[in-house]
N, C-alpha and C positions, 0 to 999 in steps of 0.2 A: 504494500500500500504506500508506504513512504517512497519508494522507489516511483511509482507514476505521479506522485503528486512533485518530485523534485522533476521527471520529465518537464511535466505539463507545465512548471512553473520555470525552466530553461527558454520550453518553448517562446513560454508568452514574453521571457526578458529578449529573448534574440529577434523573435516577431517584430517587439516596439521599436527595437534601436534600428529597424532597416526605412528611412526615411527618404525617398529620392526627394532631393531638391532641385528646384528653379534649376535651367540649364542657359546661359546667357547664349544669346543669337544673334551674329555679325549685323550689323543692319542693314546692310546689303545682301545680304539672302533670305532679309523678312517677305513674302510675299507679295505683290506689286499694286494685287488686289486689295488684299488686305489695309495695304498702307493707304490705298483710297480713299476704300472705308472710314478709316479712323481719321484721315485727315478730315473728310465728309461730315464723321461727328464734330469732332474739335477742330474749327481752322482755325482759330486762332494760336492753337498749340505748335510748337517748334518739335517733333518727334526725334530722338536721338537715339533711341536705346530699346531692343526687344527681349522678353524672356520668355521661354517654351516652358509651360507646367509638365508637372508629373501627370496629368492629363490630357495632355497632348494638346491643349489649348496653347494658344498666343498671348503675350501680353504687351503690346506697344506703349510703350512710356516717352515723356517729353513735356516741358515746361511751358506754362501760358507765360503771358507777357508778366505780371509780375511776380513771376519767378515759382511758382505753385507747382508744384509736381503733380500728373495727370497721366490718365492711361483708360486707354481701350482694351476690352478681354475679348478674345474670342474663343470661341468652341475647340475643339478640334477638326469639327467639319467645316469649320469658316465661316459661323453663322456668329453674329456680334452679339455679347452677352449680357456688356455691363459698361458702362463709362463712368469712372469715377474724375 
């Protein structure tokens, strides 16, 4: 009994610690469409910088005029999800 319950509780520490993180994305191999898109939502935004989630989404980031950090999410299918 002690023997499964130290398994099962390996398991769950080795489980939690496997986190993939954010993968940063050249900005020139962000999508062309995509970068439409976002500029479409935000024009006013100056876009510099993309990061691919652990979900295969997008997330275009880039600062408004004064200086506010801003980003467009996309899906992984390339359907636009959220504009913060």
């Amino acid at each position: 009994m002690i023997r499964i319950t130290l398994i099962i509780m390996m398991g769950l520490v080795l489980g939690c610690q496997r986190q993939s993180t954010p993968r940063i994305v050249p900005f020139d191999e962000v999508p062309p469409d995509l970068l439409q898109k976002a500029k479409e939502a935000l024009p006013e935004v100056r876009f510099d910088n993309a990061v691919r989630r652990s979900d295969g989404g997008l997330e275009i980031r880039g600062k408004d005029p004064t200086g506010k950090v801003r980003d467009v999410d996309f899906s992984a299918s390339g359907q636009l999800t959220e504009i913060e």
